[in-house]
C-alpha positions in Angstrom: -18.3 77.6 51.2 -14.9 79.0 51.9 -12.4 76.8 53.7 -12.2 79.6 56.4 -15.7 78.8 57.6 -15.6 75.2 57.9 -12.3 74.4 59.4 -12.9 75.5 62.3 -16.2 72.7 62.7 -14.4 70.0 61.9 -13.1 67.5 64.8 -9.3 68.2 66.0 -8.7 64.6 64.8 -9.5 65.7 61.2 -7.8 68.9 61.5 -4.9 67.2 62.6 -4.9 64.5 59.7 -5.5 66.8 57.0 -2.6 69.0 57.8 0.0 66.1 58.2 -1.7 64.3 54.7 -2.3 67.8 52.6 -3.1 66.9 49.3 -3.6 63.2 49.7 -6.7 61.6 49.0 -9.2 62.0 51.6 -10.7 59.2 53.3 -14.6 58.5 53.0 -15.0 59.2 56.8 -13.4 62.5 56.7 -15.1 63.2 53.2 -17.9 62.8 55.2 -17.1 65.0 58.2 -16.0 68.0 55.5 -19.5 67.5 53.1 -21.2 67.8 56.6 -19.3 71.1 57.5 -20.3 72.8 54.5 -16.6 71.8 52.5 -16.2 70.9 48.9 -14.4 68.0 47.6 -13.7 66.6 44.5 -13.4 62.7 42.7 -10.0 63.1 40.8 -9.9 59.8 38.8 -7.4 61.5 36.6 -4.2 61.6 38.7 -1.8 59.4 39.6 -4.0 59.3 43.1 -7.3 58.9 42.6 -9.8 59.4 45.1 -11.3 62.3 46.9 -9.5 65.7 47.2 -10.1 68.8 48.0 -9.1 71.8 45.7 -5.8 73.5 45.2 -7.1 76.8 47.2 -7.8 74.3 49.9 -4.8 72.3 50.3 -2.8 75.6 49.9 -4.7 77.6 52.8 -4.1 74.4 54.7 -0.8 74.4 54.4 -0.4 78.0 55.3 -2.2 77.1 58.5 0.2 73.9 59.4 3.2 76.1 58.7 1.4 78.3 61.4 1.1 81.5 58.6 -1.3 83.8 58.3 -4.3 82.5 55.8 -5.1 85.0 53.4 
């Protein structure tokens, strides 16, 4: 499911974390709360963070959104 139509269910607290930590490695609680919401994330073992993340075209669309742009 596209980014666009499960932002908007997550909590404000989440929201608010995953804009100021873009492309960190997500926390199992939040992992949680974006699996729930119909998001995708991914184990990355291979780079120098491992953990869970979320995909380029995610961290990208959130970033446009914190920089208060226009998604496309």
């Amino acid at each position: 499911m596209d980014i666009e139509l499960w932002w908007p269910t997550l909590t404000p607290s989440t929201r608010e974390w995953l804009m100021q930590n873009n492309g960190d490695a997500v926390p199992p609680e939040l992992v949680t709360e974006i699996t729930r919401a119909g998001g995708g994330v991914a184990t990355d073992s291979e780079s120098e963070q491992s953990g869970v993340s979320l995909s380029d075209d995610d961290v990208d669309w959130i970033e446009t959104v914190a920089n208060e742009e226009e998604p496309t």
